[in-house]
Phi, psi and omega in degrees: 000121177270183198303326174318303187313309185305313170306316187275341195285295232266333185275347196290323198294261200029266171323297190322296175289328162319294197303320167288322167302306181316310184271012149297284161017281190294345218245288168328283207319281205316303180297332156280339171277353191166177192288126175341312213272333167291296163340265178315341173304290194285339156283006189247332185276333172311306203265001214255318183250050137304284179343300204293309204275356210262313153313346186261003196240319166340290194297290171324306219247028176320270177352290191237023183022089176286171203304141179272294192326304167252031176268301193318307224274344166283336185274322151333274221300301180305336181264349158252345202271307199307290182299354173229355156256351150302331163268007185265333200263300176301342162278286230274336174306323187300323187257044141237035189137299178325133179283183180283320184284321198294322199273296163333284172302322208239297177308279188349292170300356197265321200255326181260342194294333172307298163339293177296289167331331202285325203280313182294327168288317187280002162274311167309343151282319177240356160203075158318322196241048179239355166239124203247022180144175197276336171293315157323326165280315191280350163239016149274342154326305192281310173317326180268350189249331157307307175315311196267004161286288198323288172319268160351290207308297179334319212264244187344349145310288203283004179269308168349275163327328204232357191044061147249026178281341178084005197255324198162190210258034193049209167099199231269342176317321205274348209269322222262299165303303167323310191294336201272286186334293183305291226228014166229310178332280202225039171328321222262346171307289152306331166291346188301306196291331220243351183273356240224326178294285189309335188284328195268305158324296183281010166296320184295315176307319176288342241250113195290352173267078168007284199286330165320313210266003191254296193284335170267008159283338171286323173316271172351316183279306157306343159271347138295302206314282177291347156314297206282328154301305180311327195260330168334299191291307163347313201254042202226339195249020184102150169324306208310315211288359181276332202275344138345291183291297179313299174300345238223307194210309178313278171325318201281324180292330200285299188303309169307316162297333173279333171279300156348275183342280188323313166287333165310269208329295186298348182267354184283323150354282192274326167303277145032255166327307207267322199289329160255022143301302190280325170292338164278003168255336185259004191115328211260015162177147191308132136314332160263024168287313218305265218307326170299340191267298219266017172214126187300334149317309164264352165288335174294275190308349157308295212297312187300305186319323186274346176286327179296314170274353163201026187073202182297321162326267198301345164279335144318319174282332184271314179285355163276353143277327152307332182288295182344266169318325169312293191284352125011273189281337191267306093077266139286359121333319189251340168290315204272003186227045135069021200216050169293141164268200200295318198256050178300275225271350144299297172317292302209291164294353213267320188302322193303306182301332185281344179292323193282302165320296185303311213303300170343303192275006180233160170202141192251156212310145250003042163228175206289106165316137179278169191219149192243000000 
């Protein structure tokens, strides 16, 4: 078998059991926290800015689509792997001491931004070549920091609701201040903290230095670690002063990350362009494909030209050729900026071949739709 193969086998099992165990995990946890009916209350409410930010990560990963298998499986891991072995790390700091505020500020962050974290090493180790660069780390980041805000969210909601929070004697005010807090207030937190992770992976995956690629995933980890103390701590010191920290430094690093995004997003354009420019000077794919592959616009309408000229069949052949080529080009990217991996001129051929194959059976809008 070879090794890639071997590598995608050993992370699914992994993930797979990791993921089952957490939501044994979670589930006790759950089940233990409150009346079926606060539960359920607190998943529907939990779940409501799922939808919205999981599309904005979507929306990022436009370019270049990662696998929908390990998109799910980041959204998994965080709301069981992430979340029942942070709490499993935070009962023992506690019963070896730790105050309530020590755990908040300092554990927490510690155990879950790791927790969270864990999942991005281990795609950087057995499946390196689905991360093609740092808007990939961020939006696998973010898919893991949803899950585990949801889950979270869950148990706090319904502790709100049943006043087993320690804030007050609950119902539907304190559900209602939580939901506001949680989940319109700062939905974007955990993904925040855990992009500061995702970015540093996909630094490390470009980074032509053995060491680089060792210290920025550790950098990354410390720098969620302290976002998420900083705003831990925040909410430990009164309204005025979290709102302070929010409006002040949180909101503002936040809106800076999302512009950060947008230009990674917007430089895949022209990263692209030049990268199945120089492949198409080498042979390795028609120059006039290129403005149908690298604009997101005219790839919807290739896909339409072709459904529209052979049905579902050709529209199926043109998006696995687009796929073919995308990953190509990020591909040859990384050759012509000198940080190719090891299994470049495999990879490389697998792409090529699968391009030679498709390309007969597809055509783009002003050419002869092909006949089978």
């Amino acid at each position: 078998m070879p090794r890639r193969r071997r590598d995608s086998v050993a992370f699914t099992v992994v993930v797979t059991v990791l993921v089952l165990l957490g939501a044994l995990v979670m589930a006790l946890v759950v089940a233990l926290s409150g009346a079926p009916g606060s539960l359920a209350l607190a998943a529907l409410l939990a779940a409501l800015p799922v939808g919205p930010l999981v599309g904005c990560f979507m929306w990022l990963d436009r370019y270049e689509p990662e696998p929908r298998s390990l998109l799910v499986a980041g959204l998994l891991w965080g709301a069981f792997v992430a979340t029942a072995a942070a709490l499993v790390f935070q009962g023992i700091g506690m019963a070896g001491g730790a105050s309530d505020g020590e755990s908040l500020s300092v554990l927490a962050p510690v155990t879950e931004e790791l927790t969270k974290g864990a999942f991005l090493v281990l795609l950087l180790w057995w499946r390196r070549h689905e991360l093609d660069g740092v808007l990939d780390g961020i939006v696998y980041a973010g898919m893991v920091g949803i899950g585990f805000a949801f889950t979270e969210n869950i148990l706090y909601l319904a502790a709100a609701y049943d006043g087993t929070d320690g804030l007050g004697p609950g119902g539907t005010e304190a559900l209602t201040g939580t939901f506001i807090l949680r989940c319109i207030v700062s939905p974007f937190a955990h993904p925040f903290f855990t992009a500061f992770i995702g970015v540093s992976v996909g630094l490390a995956v470009a980074a032509r230095s053995g060491a680089l690629r060792l210290v920025l995933p550790l950098l990354g980890y410390v720098a969620a670690v302290l976002a998420h103390s900083l705003w831990n701590t925040a909410t430990l010191t009164g309204t005025d002063n979290f709102l302070v920290v929010y409006g002040t430094l949180m909101l503002p690093a936040f809106l800076g990350f999302v512009a950060f995004a947008l230009y990674r997003r917007r430089s895949e354009h022209g990263m692209m362009r030049a990268a199945l420019e120089d492949a198409a000077a080498r042979g390795l794919i028609p120059a006039t494909d290129i403005p149908w592959l690298v604009d997101l616009r005219a790839r919807r309408h290739a896909r339409a030209f072709a459904r529209r000229g052979g049905g579902a069949q050709a529209e199926r052949a043109m998006r696995e050729y687009q796929a073919a080529a995308i990953e190509l080009a990020y591909l040859h990217h990384r050759y012509l900026r000198g940080t190719a991996p090891r299994d470049f001129a495999q990879r490389g051929h697998d792409h090529v071949e699968q391009l030679n194959a498709v390309r007969p059976y597809i055509a783009f809008p002003g050419q002869v739709v092909p006949t089978r």
